[in-house]
C-alpha positions as CSV (number, residue, x, y, z in Angstrom):
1,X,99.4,62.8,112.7
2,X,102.1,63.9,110.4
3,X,104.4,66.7,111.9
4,X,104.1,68.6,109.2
5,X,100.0,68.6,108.5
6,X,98.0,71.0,111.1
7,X,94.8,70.1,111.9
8,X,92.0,71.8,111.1
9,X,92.1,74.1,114.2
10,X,95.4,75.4,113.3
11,X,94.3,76.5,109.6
12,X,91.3,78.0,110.8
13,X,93.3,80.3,112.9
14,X,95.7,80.9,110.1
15,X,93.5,81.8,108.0
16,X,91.7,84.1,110.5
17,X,95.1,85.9,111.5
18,X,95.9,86.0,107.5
19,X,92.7,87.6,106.6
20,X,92.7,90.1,109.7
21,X,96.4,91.2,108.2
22,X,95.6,90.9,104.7
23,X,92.3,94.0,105.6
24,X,94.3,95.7,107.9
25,X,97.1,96.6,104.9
26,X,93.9,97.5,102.8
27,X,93.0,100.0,105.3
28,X,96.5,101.3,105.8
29,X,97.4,101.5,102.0
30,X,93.8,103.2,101.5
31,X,94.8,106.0,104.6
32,X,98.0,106.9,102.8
33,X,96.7,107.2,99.3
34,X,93.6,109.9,101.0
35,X,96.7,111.3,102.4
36,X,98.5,111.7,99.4
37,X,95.8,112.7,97.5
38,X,94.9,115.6,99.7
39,X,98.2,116.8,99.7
40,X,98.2,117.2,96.0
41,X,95.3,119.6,96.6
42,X,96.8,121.1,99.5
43,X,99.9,121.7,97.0
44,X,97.4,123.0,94.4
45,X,95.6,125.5,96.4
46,X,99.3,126.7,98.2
47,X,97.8,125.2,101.5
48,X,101.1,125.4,103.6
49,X,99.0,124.9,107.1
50,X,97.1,122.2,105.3
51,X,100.7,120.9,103.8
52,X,102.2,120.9,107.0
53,X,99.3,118.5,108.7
54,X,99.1,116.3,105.7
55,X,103.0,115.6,105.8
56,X,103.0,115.1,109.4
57,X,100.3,112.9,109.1
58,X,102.3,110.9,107.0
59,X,101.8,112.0,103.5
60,X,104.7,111.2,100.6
61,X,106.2,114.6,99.8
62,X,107.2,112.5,96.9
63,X,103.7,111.8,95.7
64,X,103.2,112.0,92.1
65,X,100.6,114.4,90.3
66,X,98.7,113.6,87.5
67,X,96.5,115.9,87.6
68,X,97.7,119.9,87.2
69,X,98.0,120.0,83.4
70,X,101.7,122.2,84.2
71,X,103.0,118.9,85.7
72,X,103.0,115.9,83.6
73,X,103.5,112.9,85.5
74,X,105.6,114.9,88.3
75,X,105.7,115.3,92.1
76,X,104.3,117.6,94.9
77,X,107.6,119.6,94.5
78,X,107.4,120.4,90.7
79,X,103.6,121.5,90.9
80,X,104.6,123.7,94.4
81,X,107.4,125.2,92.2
82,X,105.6,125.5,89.0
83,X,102.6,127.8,90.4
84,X,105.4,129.4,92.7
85,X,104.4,128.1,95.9
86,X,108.1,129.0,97.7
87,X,107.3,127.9,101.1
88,X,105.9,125.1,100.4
89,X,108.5,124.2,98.0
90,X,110.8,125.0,101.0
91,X,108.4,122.6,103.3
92,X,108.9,119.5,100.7
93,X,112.6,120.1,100.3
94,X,113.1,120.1,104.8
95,X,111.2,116.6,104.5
96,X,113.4,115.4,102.1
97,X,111.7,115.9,98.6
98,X,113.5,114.0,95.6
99,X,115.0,117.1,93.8
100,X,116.3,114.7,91.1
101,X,113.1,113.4,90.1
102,X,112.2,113.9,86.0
103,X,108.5,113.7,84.3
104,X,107.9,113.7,81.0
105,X,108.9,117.0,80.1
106,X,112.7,116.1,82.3
């Protein structure tokens, strides 16, 4: 046997351990996009409990919205802003919101 050929054991278990990572990032990308996406509706309905949960949960407070016709292609921060949402504008900016981020309008 060649030291650099595995035999057939050895695939099979890379192959298992590959696939069992490969769904497990599926799952974890898929819980932080739900988490994202409800904190652009948290953000929308001025939510700041909601906001809170969601951003201690994990949620981007840089998450982009594409969705509130006020914000075109901007964050959490610029639709909290926009529809004057103060303390949760205040909320993204103690997490660290990108205050230097530009959509389409700048």
């Amino acid at each position: 046997m060649s030291l650099f050929r595995a035999d057939r054991t050895t695939v099979y278990k890379r192959r298992t351990a590959m696939s069992i990572i490969g769904i497990i990032m599926c799952w974890t990308i898929a819980a932080f996009a739900g988490v994202n996406e409800d904190l652009v509706k948290a953000t929308g309905r001025g939510d700041l409990s909601e906001v809170k949960r969601l951003i201690s949960q994990g949620a981007d407070v840089n998450t982009k919205v594409n969705v509130d016709t006020k914000v075109k292609n901007g964050t959490v921060l610029m639709a909290a802003s926009l529809n004057g949402y103060c303390e949760i504008v205040e909320e993204f900016l103690l997490k660290g919101a990108d205050v230097n981020v530009k959509n389409e309008d700048g």
